[in-house]
N, C-alpha and C positions, 0 to 999 in steps of 0.2 A: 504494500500500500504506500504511495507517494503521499509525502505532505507538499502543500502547495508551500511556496518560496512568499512571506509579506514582509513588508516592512520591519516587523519586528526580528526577524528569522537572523540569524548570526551565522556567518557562512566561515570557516576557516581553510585557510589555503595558505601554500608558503609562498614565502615574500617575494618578490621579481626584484630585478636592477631599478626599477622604475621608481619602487619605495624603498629603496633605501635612504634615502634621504629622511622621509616621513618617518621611518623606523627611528633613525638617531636621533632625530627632536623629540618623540614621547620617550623614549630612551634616556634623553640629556634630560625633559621635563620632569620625570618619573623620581631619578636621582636628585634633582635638587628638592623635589619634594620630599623624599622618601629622608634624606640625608642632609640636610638644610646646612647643618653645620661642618660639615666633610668638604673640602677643597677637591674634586675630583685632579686625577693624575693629569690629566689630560685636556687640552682647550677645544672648545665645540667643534672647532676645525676640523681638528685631529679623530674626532669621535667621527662625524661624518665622512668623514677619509677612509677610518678605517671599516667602519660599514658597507660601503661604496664599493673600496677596490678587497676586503679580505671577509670580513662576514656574510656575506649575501651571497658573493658569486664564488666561494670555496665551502662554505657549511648549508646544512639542511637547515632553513630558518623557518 
């Protein structure tokens, strides 16, 4: 039995080259909420960089 696809329906699939971008900013959001007072290692740049060119297009995201 299919359920029909609406609005509310939460669809999960892995991430493309396309969002990696979007992926590092609730990534980068995420951590400054989660850890407010933690300096990450790393500058936004760098976080999208490495989303971009080594997390997305080398691991199963």
């Amino acid at each position: 039995m299919e359920h029909p696809v609406t609005s509310d329906t939460v669809v999960l699939r892995r991430v493309t080259d396309a969002d990696a971008l979007g992926a590092a900013e609730v990534w980068l959001r995420s951590y400054k909420a989660a850890l407010p007072t933690v300096q990450c290692a790393h500058d936004g740049d760098e976080v999208r960089t490495w989303f971009s060119d080594v997390l997305v297009p080398k691991y199963e995201t």
